[in-house]
Structures are given as C-alpha cells and as structure tokens.
N, C-alpha and C positions, 0 to 999 in steps of 0.2 A: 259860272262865276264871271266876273272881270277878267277884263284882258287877254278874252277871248280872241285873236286873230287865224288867218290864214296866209301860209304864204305860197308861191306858185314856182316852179322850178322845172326845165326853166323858164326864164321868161324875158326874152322870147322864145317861145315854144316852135318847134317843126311838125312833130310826128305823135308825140304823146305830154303831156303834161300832169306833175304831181302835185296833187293838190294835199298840203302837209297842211294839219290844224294844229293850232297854238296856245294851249293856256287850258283851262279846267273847265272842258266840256262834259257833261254828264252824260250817262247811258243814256242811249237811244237814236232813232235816226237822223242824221244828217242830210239833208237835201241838195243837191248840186245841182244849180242851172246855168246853163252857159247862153248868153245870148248874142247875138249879134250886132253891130253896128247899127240897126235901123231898129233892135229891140224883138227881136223873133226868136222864139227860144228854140236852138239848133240840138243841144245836148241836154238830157235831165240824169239825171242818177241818183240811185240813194248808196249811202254805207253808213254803217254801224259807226258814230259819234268814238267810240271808245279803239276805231282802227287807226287812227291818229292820220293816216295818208290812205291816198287812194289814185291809180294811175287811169289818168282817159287818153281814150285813144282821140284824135284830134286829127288824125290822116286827111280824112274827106272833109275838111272845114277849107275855105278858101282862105288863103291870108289878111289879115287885117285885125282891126282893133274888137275884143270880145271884151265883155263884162262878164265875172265869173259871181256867182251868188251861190252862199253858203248858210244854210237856216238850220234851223234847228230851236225848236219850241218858239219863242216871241223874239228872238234873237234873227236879224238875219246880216249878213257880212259881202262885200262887195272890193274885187280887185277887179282891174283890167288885164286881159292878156292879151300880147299883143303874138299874131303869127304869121310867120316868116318862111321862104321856101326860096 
C-alpha cells in the first residue's frame, strides 16, 4: 500500500540497529541492504515483511554515513544511518 516507510532507531546507531517498518506491507520478504559510503554492500538480510522490525548487528561496521535499503516486490525505500563509536 501507500505510505509504506521505514524508520531506524537508533540513529545514530553504535552497536545494533532496528530497523522498524511503517504502513501496510503485505506478506512476504523484505530485503535489507546496508551499503556504505562509497556504495558497497557491507550487510544484506532478509525477514518476513509481516515481522514489522528486525535487529542488525552493526558492531564490525566502521563509523560513518550508510544508506540503508529496504525492497520488497517493486517497492524499494532508502534512509541513511549514520554510526558513531
């Protein structure tokens, strides 16, 4: 549906970050990519669209500014996270 968002919590992130979805996602997989500054995807993950949140670990990621990517069927969504230490 519409008005599909994500939001990231926290953020700035240290150690783990929640990635909470927002609005009327239907069944099925959700994809998470987390990419880096220079556009290298450092994290991929899937979960179930219908778990509404999902925690990553983010420990071994160096600090700096990430783009987080959120897809799901022809839909995809895009925040920045920034990490901090």
């Amino acid at each position: 549906g519409n008005g599909n968002a994500f939001i990231l919590i926290p953020n700035p992130a240290r150690e783990t970050v929640q990635v909470a979805l927002i609005g009327d996602f239907s069944d099925g997989v959700c994809k998470l990519n987390i990419n880096n500054a220079i556009g290298e995807l450092v994290i991929s993950q899937e979960m179930n669209c219908k778990d509404a949140s999902i925690d990553i670990d983010i420990s071994k990621l160096n600090q700096g500014i990430y783009s987080v990517k959120v897809t799901t069927g022809n839909v995809s969504l895009i925040q920045k996270l920034t990490i901090v230490r």
